[in-house]
C-alpha positions in Angstrom: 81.8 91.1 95.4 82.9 94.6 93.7 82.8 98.2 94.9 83.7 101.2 94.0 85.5 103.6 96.1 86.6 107.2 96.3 90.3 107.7 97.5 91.5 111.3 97.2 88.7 112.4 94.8 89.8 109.5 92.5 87.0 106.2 92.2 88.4 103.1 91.9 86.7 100.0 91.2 88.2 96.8 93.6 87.8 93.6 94.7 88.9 91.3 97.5 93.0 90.5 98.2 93.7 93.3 95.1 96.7 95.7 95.1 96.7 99.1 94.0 98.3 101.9 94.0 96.4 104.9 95.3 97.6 108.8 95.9 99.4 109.2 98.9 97.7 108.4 102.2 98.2 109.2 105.7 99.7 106.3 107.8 102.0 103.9 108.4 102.9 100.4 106.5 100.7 98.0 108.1 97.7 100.6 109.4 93.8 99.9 108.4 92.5 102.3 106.4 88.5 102.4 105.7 87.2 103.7 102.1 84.8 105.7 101.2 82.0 103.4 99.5 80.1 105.1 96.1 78.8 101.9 94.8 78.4 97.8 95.7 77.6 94.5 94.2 77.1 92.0 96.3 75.8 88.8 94.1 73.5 91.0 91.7 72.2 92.9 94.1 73.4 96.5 93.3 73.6 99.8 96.0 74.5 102.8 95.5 74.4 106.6 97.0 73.0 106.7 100.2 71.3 103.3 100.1 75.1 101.7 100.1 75.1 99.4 103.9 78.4 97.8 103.0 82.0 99.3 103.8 85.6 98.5 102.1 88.7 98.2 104.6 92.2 98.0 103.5 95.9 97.9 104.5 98.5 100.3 103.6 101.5 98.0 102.1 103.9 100.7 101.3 104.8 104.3 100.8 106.7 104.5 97.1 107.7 107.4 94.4 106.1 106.9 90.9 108.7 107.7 88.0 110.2 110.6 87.6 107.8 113.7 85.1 110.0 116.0 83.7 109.4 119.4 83.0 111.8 121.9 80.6 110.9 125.2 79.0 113.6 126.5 76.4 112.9 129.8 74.1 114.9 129.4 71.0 117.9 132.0 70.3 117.6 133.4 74.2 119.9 130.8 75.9 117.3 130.6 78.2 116.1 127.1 79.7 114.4 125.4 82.8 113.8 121.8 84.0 112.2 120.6 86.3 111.7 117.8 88.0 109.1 115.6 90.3 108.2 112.1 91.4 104.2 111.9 92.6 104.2 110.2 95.6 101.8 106.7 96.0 101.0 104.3 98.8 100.2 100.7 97.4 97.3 98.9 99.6 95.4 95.6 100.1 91.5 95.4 100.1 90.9 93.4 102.9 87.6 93.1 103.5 84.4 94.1 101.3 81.6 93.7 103.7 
């Protein structure tokens, strides 16, 4: 059974037991979270829009950083120069239950 889901205005297509990492959501480690449902497939039989029954539920695993984007602006014979730094923040979570 797939389904596609839409987590912070990003769809993501899951399964079952799968991991991924998602922008940040609100929450603790171990909370249920329950996913916004665009499209299912259970066995063939395909739903989508406002015909979709089914719902996705999952549990947030962790909070974590992803790797560091770095951002420098320099003009050339000025001696001027800027960097910049951030680390987009994630939370990794298990699909539970595709129902």
């Amino acid at each position: 059974m797939i389904a596609v889901v839409k987590i912070a205005g990003q769809q993501f297509k899951v399964e079952k037991d799968q991991t991924l990492y998602v922008p940040h959501l609100p929450g603790n480690a171990g909370d249920a979270v329950a996913l916004d449902v665009l499209l299912m497939d259970a066995g063939g039989k395909v739903s989508m829009g406002s015909s979709v029954s089914g719902s996705v539920k999952a549990e947030i695993l962790d909070h974590v950083k992803g790797d560091t984007v770095i951002a420098y602006k320099q003009k050339r014979r000025k001696g001027f120069h800027k960097k910049k730094g951030h680390r987009t923040a994630y939370t990794k979570i298990k699909v539970t239950q595709i129902a």
